[in-house]
LUMLO-224922 format. One record per atom (N, C-alpha, C): residue in three letters; residue number from 1; chain; y, z, x. Coordinates in Angstrom, 1 decimal. Atoms other than C-alpha are relative to their C-alpha. Example, Ala and Ser with C-alpha at 12.3 -4.5 7.8 and 13.67 -1.06 7.14 Angstrom:
   type   seq   mol       yy       zz       xx
    ALA     1     A     -1.2      0.0      0.9
    ALA     1     A     -4.5      7.8     12.3
    ALA     1     A      1.2      0.0      0.9
    SER     2     A     -1.1      0.0     -0.9
    SER     2     A     -1.1      7.1     13.7
    SER     2     A      1.1      0.8     -0.8
% end
This chain:
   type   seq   mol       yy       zz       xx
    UNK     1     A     -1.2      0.0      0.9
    UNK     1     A      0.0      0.0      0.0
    UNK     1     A      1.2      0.0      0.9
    UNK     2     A     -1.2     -0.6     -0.7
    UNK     2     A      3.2     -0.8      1.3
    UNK     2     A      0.8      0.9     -0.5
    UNK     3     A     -0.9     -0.9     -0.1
    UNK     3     A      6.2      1.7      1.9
    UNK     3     A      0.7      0.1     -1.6
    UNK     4     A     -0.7      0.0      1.7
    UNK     4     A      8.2      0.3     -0.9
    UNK     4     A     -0.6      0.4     -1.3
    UNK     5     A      1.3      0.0      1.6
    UNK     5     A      5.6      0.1     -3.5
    UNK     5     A      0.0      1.2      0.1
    UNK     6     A      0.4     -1.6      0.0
    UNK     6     A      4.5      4.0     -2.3
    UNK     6     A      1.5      0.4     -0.8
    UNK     7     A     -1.0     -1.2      0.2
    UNK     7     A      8.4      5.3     -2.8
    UNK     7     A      0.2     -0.9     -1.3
    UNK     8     A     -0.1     -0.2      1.0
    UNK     8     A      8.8      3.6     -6.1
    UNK     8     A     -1.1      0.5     -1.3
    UNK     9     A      1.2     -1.1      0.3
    UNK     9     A      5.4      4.5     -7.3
    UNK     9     A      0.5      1.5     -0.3
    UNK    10     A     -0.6     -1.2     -0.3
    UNK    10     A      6.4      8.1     -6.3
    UNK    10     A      1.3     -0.2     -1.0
    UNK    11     A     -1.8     -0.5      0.4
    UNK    11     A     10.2      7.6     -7.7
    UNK    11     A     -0.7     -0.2     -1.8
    UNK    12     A      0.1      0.3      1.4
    UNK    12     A      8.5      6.5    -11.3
    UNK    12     A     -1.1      1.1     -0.6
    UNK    13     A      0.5     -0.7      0.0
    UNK    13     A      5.9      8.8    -11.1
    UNK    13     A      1.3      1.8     -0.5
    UNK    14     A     -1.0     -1.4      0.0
    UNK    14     A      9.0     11.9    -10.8
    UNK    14     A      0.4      0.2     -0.8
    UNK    15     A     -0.7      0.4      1.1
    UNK    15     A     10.7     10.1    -13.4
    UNK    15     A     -0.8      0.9     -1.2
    UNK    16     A      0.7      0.2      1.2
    UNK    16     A      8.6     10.3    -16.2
    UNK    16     A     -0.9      1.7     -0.1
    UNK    17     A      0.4     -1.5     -0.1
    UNK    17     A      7.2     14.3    -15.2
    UNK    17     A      0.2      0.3     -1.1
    UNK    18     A     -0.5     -1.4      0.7
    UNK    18     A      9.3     16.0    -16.9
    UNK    18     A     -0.5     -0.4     -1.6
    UNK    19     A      0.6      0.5      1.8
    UNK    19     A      8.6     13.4    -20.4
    UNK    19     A     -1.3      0.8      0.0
    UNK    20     A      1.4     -0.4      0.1
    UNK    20     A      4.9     14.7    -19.7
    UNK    20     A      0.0      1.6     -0.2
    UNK    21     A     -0.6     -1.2     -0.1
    UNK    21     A      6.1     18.4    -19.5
    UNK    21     A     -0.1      0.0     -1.3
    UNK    22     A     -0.6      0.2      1.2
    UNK    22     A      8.1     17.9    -22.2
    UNK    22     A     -0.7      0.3     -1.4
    UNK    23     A      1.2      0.2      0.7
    UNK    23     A      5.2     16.8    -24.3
    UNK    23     A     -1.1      1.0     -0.4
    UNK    24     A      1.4     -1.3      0.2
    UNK    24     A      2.7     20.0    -23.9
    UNK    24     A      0.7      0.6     -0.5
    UNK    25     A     -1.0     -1.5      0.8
    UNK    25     A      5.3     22.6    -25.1
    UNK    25     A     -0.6      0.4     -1.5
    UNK    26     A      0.8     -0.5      1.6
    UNK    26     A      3.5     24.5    -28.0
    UNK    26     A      1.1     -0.2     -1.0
    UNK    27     A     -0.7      0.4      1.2
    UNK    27     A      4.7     23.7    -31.4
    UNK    27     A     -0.3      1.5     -0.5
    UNK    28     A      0.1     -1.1      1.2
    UNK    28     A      5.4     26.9    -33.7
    UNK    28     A     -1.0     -0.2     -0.8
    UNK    29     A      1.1      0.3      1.2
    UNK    29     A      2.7     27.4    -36.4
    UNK    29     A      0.3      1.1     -0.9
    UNK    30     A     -0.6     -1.5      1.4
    UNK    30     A      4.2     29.0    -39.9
    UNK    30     A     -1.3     -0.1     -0.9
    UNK    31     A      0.4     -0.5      1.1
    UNK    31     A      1.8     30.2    -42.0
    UNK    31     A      0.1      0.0     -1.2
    UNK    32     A     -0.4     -0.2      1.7
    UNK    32     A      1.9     29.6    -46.0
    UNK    32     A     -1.0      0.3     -0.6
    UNK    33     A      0.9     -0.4      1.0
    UNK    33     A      0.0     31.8    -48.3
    UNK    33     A      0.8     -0.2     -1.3
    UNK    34     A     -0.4     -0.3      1.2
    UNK    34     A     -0.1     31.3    -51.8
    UNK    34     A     -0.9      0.2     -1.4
    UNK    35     A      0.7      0.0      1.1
    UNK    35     A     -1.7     31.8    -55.1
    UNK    35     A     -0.8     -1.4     -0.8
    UNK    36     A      0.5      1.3      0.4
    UNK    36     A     -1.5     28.7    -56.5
    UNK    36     A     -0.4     -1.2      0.3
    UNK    37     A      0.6      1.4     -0.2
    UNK    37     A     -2.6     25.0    -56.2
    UNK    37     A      1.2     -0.2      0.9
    UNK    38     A     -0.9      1.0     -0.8
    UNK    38     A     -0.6     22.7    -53.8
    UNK    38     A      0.9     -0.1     -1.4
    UNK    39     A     -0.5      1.2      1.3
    UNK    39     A      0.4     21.0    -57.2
    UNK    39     A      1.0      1.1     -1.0
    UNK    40     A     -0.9     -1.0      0.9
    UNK    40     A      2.0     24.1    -58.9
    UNK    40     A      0.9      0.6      0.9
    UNK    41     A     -0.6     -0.4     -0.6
    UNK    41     A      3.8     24.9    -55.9
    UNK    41     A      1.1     -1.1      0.4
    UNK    42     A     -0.7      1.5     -0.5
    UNK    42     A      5.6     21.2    -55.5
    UNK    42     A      1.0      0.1      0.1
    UNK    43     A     -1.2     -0.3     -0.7
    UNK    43     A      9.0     22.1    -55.7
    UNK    43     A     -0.1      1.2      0.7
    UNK    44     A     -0.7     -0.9     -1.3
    UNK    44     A      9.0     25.2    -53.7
    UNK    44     A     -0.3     -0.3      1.2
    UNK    45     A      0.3      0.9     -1.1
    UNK    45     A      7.1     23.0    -51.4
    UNK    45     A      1.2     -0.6      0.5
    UNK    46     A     -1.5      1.2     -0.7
    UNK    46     A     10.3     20.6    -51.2
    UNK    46     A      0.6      0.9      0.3
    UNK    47     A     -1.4     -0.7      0.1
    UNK    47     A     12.6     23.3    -51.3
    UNK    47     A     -0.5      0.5      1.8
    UNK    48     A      0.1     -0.5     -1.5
    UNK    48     A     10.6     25.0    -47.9
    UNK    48     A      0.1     -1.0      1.4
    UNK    49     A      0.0      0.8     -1.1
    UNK    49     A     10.5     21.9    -46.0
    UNK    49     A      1.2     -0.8      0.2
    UNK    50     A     -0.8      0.3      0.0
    UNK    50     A     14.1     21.0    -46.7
    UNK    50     A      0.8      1.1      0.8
    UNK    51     A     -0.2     -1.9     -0.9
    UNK    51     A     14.9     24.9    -45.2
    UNK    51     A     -0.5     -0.5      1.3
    UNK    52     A      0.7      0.3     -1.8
    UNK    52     A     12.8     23.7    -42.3
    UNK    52     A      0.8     -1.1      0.6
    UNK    53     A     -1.5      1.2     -0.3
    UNK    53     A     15.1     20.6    -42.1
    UNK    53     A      1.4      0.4      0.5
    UNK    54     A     -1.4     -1.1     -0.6
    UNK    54     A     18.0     22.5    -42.2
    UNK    54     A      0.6      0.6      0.9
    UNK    55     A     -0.2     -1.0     -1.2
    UNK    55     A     17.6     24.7    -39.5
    UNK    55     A     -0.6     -1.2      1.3
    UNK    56     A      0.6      1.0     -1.0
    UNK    56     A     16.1     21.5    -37.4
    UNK    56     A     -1.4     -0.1      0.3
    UNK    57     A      1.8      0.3     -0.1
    UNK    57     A     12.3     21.7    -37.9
    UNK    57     A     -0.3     -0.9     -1.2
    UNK    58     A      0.6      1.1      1.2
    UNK    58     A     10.4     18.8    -39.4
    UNK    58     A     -1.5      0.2      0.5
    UNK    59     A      1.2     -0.4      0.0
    UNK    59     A      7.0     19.3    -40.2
    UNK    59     A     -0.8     -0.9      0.9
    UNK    60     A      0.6      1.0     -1.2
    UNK    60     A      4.8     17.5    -37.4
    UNK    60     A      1.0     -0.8      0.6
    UNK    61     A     -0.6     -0.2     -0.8
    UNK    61     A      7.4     17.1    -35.3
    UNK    61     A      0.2      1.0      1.0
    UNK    62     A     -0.6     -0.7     -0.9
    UNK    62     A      8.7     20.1    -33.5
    UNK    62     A     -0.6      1.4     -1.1
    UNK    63     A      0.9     -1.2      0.4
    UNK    63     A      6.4     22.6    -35.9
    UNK    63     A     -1.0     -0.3     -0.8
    UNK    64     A      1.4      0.2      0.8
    UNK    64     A      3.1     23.0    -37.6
    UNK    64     A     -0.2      1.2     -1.0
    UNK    65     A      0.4     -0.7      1.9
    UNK    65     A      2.6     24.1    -41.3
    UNK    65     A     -1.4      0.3     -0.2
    UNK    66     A      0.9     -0.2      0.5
    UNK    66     A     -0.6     25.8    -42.0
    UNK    66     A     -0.4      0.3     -0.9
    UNK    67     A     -0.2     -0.7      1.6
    UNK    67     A     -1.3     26.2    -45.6
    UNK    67     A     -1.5      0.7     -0.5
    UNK    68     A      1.5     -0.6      0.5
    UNK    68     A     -3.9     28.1    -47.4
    UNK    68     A      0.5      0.3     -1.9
    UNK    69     A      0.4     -0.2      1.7
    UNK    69     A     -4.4     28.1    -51.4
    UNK    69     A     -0.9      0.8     -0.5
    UNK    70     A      1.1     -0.4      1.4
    UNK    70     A     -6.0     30.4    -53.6
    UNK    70     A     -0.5     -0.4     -1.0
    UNK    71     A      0.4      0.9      0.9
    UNK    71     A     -5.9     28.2    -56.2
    UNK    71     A     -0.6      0.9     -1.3
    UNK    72     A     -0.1     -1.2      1.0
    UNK    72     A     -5.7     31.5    -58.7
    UNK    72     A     -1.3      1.1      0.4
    UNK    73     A      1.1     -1.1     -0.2
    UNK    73     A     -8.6     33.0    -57.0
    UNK    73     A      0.9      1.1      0.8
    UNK    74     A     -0.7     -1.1     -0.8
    UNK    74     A     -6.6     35.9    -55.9
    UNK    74     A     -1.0      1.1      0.8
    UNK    75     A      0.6     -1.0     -0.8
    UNK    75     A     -9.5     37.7    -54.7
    UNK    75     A     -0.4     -0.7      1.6
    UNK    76     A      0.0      0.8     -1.4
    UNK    76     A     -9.6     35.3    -51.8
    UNK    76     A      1.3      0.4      0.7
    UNK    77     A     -1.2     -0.5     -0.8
    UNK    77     A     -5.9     36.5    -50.6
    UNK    77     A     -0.5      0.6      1.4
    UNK    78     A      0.4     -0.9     -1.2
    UNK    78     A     -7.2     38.9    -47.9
    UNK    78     A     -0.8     -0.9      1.1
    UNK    79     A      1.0      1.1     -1.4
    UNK    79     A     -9.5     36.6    -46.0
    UNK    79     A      0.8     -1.2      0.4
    UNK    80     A     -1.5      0.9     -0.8
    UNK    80     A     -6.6     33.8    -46.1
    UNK    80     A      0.9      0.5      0.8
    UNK    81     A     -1.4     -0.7     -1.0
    UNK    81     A     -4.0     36.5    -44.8
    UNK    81     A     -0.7     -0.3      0.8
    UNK    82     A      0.5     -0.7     -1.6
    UNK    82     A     -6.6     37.6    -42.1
    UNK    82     A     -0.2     -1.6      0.8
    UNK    83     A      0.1      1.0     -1.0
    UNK    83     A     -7.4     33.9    -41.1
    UNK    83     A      1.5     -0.6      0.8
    UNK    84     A     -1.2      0.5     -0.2
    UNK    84     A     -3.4     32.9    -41.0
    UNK    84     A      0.1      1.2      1.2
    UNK    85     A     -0.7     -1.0     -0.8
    UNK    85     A     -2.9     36.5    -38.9
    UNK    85     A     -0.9     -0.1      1.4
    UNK    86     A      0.9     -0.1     -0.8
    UNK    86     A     -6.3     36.1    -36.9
    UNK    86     A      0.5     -1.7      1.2
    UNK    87     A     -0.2      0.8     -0.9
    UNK    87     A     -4.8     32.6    -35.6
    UNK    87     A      1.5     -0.1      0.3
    UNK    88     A     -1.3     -0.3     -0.6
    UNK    88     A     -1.8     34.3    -34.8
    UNK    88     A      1.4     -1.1      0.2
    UNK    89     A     -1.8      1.1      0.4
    UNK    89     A      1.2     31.9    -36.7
    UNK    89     A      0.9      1.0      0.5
    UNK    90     A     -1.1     -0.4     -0.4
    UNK    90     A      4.3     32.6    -35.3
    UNK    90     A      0.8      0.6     -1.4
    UNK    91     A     -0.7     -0.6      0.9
    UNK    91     A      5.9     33.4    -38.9
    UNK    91     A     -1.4     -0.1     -1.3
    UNK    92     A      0.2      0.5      1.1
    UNK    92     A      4.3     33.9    -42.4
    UNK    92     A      0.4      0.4     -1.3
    UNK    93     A     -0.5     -0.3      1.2
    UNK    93     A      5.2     33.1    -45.3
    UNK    93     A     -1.1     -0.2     -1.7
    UNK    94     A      1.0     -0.3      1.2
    UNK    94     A      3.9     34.2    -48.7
    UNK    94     A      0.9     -0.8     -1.3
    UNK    95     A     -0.8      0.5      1.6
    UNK    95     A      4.8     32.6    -52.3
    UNK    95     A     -0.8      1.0     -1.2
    UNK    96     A      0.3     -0.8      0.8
    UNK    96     A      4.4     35.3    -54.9
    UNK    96     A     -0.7      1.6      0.5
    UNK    97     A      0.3     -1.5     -0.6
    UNK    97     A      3.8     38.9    -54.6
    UNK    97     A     -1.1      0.4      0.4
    UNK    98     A      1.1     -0.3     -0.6
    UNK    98     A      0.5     39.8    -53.9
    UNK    98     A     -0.4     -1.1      0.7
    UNK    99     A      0.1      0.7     -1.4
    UNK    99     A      0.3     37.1    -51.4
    UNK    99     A      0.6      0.2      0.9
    UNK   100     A     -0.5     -0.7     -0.7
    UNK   100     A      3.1     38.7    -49.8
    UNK   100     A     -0.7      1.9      0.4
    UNK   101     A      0.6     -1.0     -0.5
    UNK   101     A      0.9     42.1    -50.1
    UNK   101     A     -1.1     -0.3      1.0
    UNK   102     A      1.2      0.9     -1.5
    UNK   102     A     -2.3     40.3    -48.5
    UNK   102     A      1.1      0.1      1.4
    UNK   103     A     -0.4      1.0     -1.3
    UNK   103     A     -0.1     38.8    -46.0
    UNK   103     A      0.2      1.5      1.1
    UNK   104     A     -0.5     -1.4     -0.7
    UNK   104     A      1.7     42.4    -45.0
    UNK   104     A     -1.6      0.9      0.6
    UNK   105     A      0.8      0.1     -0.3
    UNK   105     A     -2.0     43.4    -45.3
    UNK   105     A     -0.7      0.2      1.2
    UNK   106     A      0.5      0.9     -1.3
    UNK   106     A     -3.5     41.5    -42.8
    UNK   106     A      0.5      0.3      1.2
    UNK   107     A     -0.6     -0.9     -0.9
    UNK   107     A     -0.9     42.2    -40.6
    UNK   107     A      0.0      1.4      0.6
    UNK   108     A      0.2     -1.0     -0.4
    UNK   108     A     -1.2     45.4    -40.5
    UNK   108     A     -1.5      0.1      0.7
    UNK   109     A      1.5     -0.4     -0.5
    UNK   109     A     -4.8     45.6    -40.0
    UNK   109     A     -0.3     -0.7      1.3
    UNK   110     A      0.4      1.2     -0.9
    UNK   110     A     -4.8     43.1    -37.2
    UNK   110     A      0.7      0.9      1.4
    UNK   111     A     -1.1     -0.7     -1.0
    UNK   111     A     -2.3     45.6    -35.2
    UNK   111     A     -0.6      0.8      0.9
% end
């Protein structure tokens, strides 16, 4: 290999690092518990991902939404909190009250 070829090699190589850096940086992971279906939740869905907009998060972009449904089985709450707490999301959020108890819950017990 000649000289030149090696130092631009090298100089494109340096370049482009930090893009590859850049690239690994963990994404946040929020948490959503809730009671109901996807489908009975539809606007508070828009309403949370326009809040995430807002503040400059779009969902698969620059964070990752993990959702969990009960789908009215409310006796399921506890084992959703604990899986959302057990893969340790950076925030979670609950829709409706005893998904916000679960959630607190979980939390606690995880401590």
């Amino acid at each position: 290999m000649k000289r030149r070829n090696f130092i631009t090699l090298l100089g494109g190589a340096a370049a482009a690092w930090p893009l590859a850096a850049r690239g690994q940086e963990p994404v946040p992971v929020i948490g959503l518990l809730a009671v109901a279906a996807p489908d009975a939740n539809a606007i508070r869905l828009r309403a949370f991902r326009e809040g995430l907009r807002t503040t400059g998060y779009v969902e698969g972009q620059n964070v990752k939404v993990e959702y969990r449904w009960t789908e009215a089985h409310t006796g399921r709450l506890p084992e959703l909190a604990g899986e959302l707490v057990r893969d340790r999301v950076a925030v979670l959020v609950t829709a409706g009250v005893e998904a916000g108890h679960a959630g607190i819950i979980a939390a606690l017990i995880a401590q």
